[in-house]
N, C-alpha and C positions, 0 to 999 in steps of 0.2 A: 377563102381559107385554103392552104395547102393539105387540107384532106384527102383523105377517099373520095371518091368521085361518084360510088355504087355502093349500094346495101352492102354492110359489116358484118360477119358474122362473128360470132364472142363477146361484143361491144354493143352501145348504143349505137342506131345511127346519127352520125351530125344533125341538128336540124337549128334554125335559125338562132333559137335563140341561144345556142353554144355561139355561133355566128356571132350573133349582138355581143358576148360578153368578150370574146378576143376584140372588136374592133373597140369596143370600151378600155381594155388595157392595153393595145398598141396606141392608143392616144395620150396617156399617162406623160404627164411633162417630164418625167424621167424616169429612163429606162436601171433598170435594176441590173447588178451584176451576175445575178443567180439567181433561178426562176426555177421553180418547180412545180408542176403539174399531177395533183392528188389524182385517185380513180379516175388514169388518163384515158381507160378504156382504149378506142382505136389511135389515139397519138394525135388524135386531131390537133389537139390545141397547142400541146409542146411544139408539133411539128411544123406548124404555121408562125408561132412567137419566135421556134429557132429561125425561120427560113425568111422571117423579118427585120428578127435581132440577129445577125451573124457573129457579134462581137458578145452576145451573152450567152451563159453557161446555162443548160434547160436539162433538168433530170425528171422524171417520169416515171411513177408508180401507179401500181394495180394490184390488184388482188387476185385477179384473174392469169391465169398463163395464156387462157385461148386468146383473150384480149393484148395480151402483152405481142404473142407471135403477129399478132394480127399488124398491131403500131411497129413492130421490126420491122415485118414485110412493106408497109407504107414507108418508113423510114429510108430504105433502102431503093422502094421505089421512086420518092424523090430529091433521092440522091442527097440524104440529112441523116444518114445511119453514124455517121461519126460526130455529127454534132448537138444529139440529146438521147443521154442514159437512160436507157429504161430498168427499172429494178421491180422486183414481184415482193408487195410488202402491202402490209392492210394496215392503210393512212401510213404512219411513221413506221412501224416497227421497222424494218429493214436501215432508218438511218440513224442509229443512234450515236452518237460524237458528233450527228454533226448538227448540231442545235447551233442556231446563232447563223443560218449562214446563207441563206433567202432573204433576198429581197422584195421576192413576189411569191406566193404561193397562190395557186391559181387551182381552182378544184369545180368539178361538174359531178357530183359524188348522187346517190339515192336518194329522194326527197320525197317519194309520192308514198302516198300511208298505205300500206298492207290490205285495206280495205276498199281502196279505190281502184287496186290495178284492174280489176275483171270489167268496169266499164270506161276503162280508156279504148282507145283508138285503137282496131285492127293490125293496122300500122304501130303504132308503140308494142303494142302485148307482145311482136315478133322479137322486141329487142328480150339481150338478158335477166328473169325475173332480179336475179342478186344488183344488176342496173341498176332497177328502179325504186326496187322495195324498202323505201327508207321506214320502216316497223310501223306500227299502229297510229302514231301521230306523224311519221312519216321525215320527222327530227334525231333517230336514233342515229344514222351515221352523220350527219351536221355538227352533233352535240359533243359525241367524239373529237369528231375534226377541228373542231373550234376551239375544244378542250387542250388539245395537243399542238396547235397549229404556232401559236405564241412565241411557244419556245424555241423554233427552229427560224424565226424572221431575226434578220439584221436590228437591229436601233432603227427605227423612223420605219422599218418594212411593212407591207401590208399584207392582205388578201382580196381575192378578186373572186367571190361564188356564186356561181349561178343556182335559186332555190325557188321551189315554188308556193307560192304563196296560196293557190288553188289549181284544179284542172285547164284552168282557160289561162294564165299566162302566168309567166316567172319573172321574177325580177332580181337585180344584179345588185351587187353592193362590194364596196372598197372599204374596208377598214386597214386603216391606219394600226400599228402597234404602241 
């Protein structure tokens, strides 16, 4: 992946399974003409599908600024600051008019329940709480996302989300619209 190479601050760190879900949507037998990347966090994923796809258009939201400065500075460091937007908006609000117009929505957003973060991983707890904390059942910003996500794919567009099903591993899904 065209990520960070070293611990994030503001952001998750990458870790494989963000990994596994890009190389699962760069294999997609067709590429989409507008990709957008929900709580991009550090830019990982926009930054790797722009520096893959050159010919597709990749916009990049977060909720975070720390996060957002963070994916500029990676953007710029490898040399893809012109070719994906980053915008500061929590899921959609920031793009309204433009429903209809993703091909691929691609999101790594908070999944783990409120009640499990104190015995995760040493290493995980360091990332951002607002990261991880998807509320009590750990569905509260997914349900959102999924809630809203609809309206802004193309005819035939899908989603690509990385979610956890438990502590010990996540698994990825592609829906269709």
């Amino acid at each position: 992946m065209a990520g960070p190479s070293s611990a994030t601050r503001g952001a998750l760190v990458p870790r494989q399974e963000t990994e596994q879900l890009v190389e699962l949507v760069l294999a997609l037998p067709v590429k989409p003409v507008r990709v957008l990347d929900a709580g991009s966090g550090s830019g990982v994923i926009a930054l790797t599908l722009a520096a893959e796809w050159p010919e597709v258009a990749v916009d990049a939201v977060d909720i975070s600024p720390a996060a957002l400065a963070l994916a500029g500075e990676n953007a710029l460091r490898l040399g893809l600051a012109d070719r994906v937007r980053f915008l500061r908006s929590d899921l959609f609000s920031a793009l309204p008019g433009q429903e209809g117009l993703y091909g691929l929505i691609v999101a790594n957003l908070p999944y783990i329940p409120a009640g499990e973060i104190p015995a995760l991983s040493r290493e995980v707890r360091r990332d951002p709480l607002a990261a991880l904390d998807g509320g009590p059942d750990g569905g509260d910003v997914i349900r959102a996302f999924l809630d809203q996500a609809r309206a802004h794919l193309v005819p035939g567009g899908g989603v690509a989300l990385e979610i956890g099903l438990d502590r010990r591993k996540c698994s990825w899904s592609i829906y269709a619209s």
